[in-house]
N, C-alpha and C positions, 0 to 999 in steps of 0.2 A: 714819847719821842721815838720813831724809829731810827733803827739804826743804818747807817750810811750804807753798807753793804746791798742795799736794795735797788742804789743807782749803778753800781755796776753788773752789766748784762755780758760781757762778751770773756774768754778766761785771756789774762793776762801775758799765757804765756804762747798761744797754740790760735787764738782767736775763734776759738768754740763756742758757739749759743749754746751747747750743753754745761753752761756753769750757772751749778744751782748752791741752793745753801747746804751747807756742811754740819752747821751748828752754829750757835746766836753771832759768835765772830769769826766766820770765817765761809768762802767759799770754793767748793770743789769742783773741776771738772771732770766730768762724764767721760770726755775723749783721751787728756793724756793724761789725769789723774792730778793732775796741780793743785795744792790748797792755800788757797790767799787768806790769811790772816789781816784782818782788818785791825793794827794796835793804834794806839794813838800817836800822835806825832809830837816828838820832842820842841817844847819850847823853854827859855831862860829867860828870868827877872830881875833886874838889877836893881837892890834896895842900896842906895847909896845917900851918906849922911857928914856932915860936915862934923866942926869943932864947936858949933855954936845950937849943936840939937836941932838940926832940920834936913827935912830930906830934901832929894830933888824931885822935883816933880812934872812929867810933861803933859803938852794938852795933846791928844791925840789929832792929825790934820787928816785922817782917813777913815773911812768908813770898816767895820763897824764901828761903833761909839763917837763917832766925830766928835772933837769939841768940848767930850770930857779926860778928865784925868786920866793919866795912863802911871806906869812906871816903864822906866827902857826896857828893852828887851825882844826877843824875839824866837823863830824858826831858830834850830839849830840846821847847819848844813850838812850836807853827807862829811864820812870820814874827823869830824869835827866835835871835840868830846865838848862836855857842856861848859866846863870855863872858858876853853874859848869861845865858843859860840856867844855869852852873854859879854864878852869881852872885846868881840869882834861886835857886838849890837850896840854896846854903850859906846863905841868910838862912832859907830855911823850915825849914832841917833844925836850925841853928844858934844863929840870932839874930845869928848876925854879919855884918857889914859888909864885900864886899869892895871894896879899892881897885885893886888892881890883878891882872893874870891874867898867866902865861907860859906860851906850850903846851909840854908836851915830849914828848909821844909818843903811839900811839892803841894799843889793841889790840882787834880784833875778839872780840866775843863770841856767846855763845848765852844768853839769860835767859827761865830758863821763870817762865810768867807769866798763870793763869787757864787751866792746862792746855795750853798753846802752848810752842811752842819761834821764841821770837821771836830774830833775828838783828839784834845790834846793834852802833854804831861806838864803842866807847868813847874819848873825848880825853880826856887828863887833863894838866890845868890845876896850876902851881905857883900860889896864889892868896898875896897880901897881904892881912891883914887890919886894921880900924878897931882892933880892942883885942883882942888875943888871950884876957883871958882872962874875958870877959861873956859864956859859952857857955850855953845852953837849949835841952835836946834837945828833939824837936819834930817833928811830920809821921810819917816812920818809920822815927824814930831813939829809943830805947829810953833810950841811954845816952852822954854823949860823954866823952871822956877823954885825958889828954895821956900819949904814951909816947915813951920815949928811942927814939930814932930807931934806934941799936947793937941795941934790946932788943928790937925789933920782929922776930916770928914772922909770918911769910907763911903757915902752914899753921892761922892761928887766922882766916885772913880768908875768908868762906863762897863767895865771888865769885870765879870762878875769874883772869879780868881782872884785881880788887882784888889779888886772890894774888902776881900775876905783877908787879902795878905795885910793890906795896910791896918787890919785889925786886931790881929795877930802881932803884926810886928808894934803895936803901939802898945798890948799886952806886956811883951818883951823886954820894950824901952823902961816900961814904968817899971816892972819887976826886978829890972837888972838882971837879967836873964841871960842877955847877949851875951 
């Protein structure tokens, strides 16, 4: 896989064709000395679960992965630390209300995205919710839906991250971990 830094040619800062590579993440210019680090980009996931052992689950209405599984979540925005960001995600994807966040673990991803291979930090977040079941799918969420947590297929989820997390956290469930 290469990496992204090879699509960008001009520097950032000065508009330089003298901006070459620096070292595997990152590029420098020649003319006012700029070096862009290429890190990955913040995103949150929201593992959200009722009183009756089932999570929620959406079907993704957007490409990548149309059609299959997702969990909420998303880009964090600038200035936007990561609870709100997966908190401001679950209301647009959801309509729901979170009250509270617990991090449990990150997995780095790759999400292509407008023909890019963007590199991203996935956290995902255990979230409490205002009323679990006021749900209205929304933004680019097609469908949402509650599934027994036991019954939960990681190979129906399009997201390779999503894939891994739902396996993980099923891990979790059974072990009384949480």
């Amino acid at each position: 896989m290469q990496h992204p830094l090879h699509l960008f040619r001009y520097c950032p800062k000065c508009g330089s064709m003298r901006f070459v590579e620096n070292d595997f993440k990152s590029k420098r210019c020649e003319d006012c000395g700029f070096v862009y680090y290429f890190n990955p980009l913040a995103a949150t996931v929201a593992i959200i679960t009722n009183g009756r052992g089932e999570m929620l689950v959406a079907t993704r209405s957007k490409e990548p992965a149309k059609g299959t599984f997702d969990l909420p979540g998303g880009f964090c925005d600038s200035y936007e630390t990561a609870e709100e960001g997966v908190a401001r995600e679950v209301l647009e994807e959801t309509g729901l209300k979170v009250t509270g966040t617990r991090y449990l673990f990150t997995i780095p991803n790759v999400y292509r995205y407008s023909g890019m291979e963007l590199h991203t930090m996935d956290m995902f977040f255990k979230c409490s919710v205002e009323e679990c079941d006021a749900t209205a799918a929304d933004d680019d969420v097609a469908d949402l839906q509650w599934i027994k947590i036991e019954e939960l297929d990681s190979s129906k989820f399009g997201l390779r991250s999503i894939s891994e997390s739902v396996g993980r956290f099923k891990e979790m469930y059974k072990n009384n971990t949480l």
